[in-house]
Structures are given as structure tokens and as C-alpha cells.
DOTOR-42259 format. One record per residue (C-alpha): residue in one letter; y negated, x negated, z. Coordinates in steps of 0.02 Angstrom, whole numbers, plus 50000, padded with zeros to 5 digits. Each point is the difference from the previous one (the first is absolute). Layout:
<nodes>
AYXZ ...
</nodes>
This chain:
<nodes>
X507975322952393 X500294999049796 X499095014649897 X500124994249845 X501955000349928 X500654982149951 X499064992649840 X501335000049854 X499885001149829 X500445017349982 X498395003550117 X498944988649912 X500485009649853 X499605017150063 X498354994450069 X499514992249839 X500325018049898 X499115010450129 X498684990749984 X499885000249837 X500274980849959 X501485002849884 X500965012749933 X501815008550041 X500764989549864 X499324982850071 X500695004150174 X501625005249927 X500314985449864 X499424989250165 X501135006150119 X501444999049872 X499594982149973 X500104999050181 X501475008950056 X500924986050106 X498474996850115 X499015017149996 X500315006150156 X499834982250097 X498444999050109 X498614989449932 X498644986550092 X498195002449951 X500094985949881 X501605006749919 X499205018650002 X498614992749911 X500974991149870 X501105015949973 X498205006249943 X500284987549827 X501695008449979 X499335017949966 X498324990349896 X498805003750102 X499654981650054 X500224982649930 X500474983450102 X499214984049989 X501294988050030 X499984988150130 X501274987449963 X499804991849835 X500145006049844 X500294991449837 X497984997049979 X498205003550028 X499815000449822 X501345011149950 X500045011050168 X498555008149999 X500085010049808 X501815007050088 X499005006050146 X498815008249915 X500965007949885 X501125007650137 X498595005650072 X499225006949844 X501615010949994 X499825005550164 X498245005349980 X500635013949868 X499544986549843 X498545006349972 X499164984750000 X500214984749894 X500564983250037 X499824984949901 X499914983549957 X500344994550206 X499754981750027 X499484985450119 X498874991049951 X500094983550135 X498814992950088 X499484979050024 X501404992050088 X501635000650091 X500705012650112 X499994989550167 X498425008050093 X499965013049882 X499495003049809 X498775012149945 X500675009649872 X499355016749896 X501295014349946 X499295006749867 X500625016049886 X499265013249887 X500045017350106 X499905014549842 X499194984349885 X498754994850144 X500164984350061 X500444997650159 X499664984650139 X500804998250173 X499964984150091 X501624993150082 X500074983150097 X502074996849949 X500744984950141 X501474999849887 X500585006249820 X501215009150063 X499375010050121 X498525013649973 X498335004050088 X500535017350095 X497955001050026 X499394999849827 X501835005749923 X499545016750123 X498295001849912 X500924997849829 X500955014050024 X498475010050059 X499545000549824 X501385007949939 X499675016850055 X498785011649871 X498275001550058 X500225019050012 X501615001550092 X499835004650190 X501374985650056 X499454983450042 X501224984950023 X499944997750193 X501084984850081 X501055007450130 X500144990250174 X501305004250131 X500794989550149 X500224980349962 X500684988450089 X499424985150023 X500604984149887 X500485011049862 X499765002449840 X499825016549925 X499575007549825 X498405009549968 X500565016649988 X498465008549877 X500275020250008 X498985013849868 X499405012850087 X498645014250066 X499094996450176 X501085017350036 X501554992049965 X499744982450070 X499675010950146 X501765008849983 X500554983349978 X499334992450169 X500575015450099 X501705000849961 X500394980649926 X498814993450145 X499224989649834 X498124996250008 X499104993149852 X498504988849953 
</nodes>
């Protein structure tokens, strides 16, 4: 038997302001934006990328994008935002690795976080398609060193053959918890 009332946006919403995760406003503005499908029940994949709509999360894209070497300084900008701006993103590039992309090439992203530099190694199999591993530990450093939230990449029910984005969420061990109990979303 169901406990939990169907996931919608309008739920999302309210769980995301009692917990604290963004204000009246956001859900509001949100919901507004959202009018035509607010009340229409949501997967766990969906739930979780409702979670970008009220900026609380970010998605790595899995399908391709435009390229690895333009990609990435988007990403981390949006994510940057998301984290409340109060750190500093710069300068974002790839710097690539010996060889072509059959097999894989070993690539570094590279960026200035607040004028520091930055290294995270990626292995790209493509130019148009990021490395959700170390694009996931990019975002990581967006987050300032004194603010409770970590970026946390949610999981939730997959099926097999695929592909899905990596949904990357802000937030308190409290309210990941929230998260998990009511979303069903678990995080690594």
C-alpha cells in the first residue's frame, strides 16, 4: 500500500522549502514556470531532474553536447550559481591528452576555483561527450569550503541499456535524507 502521495512538482516543491533548500519565492517562480505539468506524477529520474528546476541540482548531460572543450565552463558556471555564487569560477579548460579518442584520451580539466588553480583528470572517448566521473568531482568544487552542502550525485531506479544524466544535487546530510525518504533518491 502507497504512503507517500504521488511525486509531482508541486510536492517536490514543498519538500524542498520545508527543508530549507530554497525559499517561498523559488517554489513559486518554479511552479509558475511549470503550470501545465505540475500536478503530473513524476519517475525517480524525472523527480530528480525536477530538483535542477528549483536550482538545487545541476545535470551532466548524457547525450552530446556541442564540446568537451566548451561544455564544461557552462557546467560549472551553472553550478557555481546554484551553489549561492559564492565561489569563483574561471578560466575552465581542457587541456588534451596524447592521442585519439578510440580507447580513450586522457585529458585534464583544468580552472581557477577563487584564483587557485584547479586540476581534475577526465579520460574524454569523444569531444562531444563529457566524463560524468571527473565532470561530478568538478562540480564538487564549486561549493565554499564553509558551507554545510556538499554536491552529492543522486541515484534512483535505472533500467538497464539506458542512458541517463548525472543528476548532481546541493545539499545537507539532513536534507539528502529528506530527499531519499520521500523522492526514494540515494546519493554517492
Amino acid at each position: 500500500m502507497r504512503t507517500e502521495p504521488p511525486t509531482t512538482y508541486r510536492r517536490i516543491g514543498a519538500l524542498l522549502r520545508d527543508t530549507g533548500m530554497v525559499s517561498d519565492e523559488t517554489v513559486r517562480s518554479t511552479l509558475e514556470a511549470a503550470a501545465a505539468y505540475a500536478d503530473d506524477e513524476l519517475g525517480a529520474y524525472a523527480a530528480a531532474q525536477a530538483l535542477e528546476s528549483f536550482g538545487v541540482a545541476v545535470s551532466v548531460h548524457a547525450d552530446d553536447i556541442d564540446s568537451v572543450h566548451d561544455g564544461y565552463a557552462g557546467l560549472l558556471a551553472d553550478a557555481a550559481e546554484a551553489a549561492g555564487g559564492r565561489v569563483t569560477i574561471s578560466d575552465v579548460r581542457v587541456v588534451a591528452g596524447e592521442g585519439g579518442f578510440e580507447g580513450g584520451r586522457l585529458d585534464v580539466i583544468e580552472f581557477l576555483r577563487d584564483g587557485r588553480p584547479v586540476s581534475v583528470p577526465a579520460e574524454h572517448f569523444a569531444e562531444d561527450y563529457y566524463d560524468h566521473a571527473a565532470a561530478c568531482r568538478a562540480i564538487a568544487e564549486t561549493a565554499h569550503r564553509d558551507d554545510p552542502r556538499v554536491w552529492r550525485n543522486a541515484g534512483f531506479a535505472r533500467e538497464r541499456g539506458v542512458g541517463y544524466d548525472s543528476i548532481m544535487v546541493l545539499a545537507t546530510p539532513e536534507q539528502r535524507e529528506a530527499l531519499h525518504r520521500h523522492l526514494g533518491l540515494t546519493f554517492s
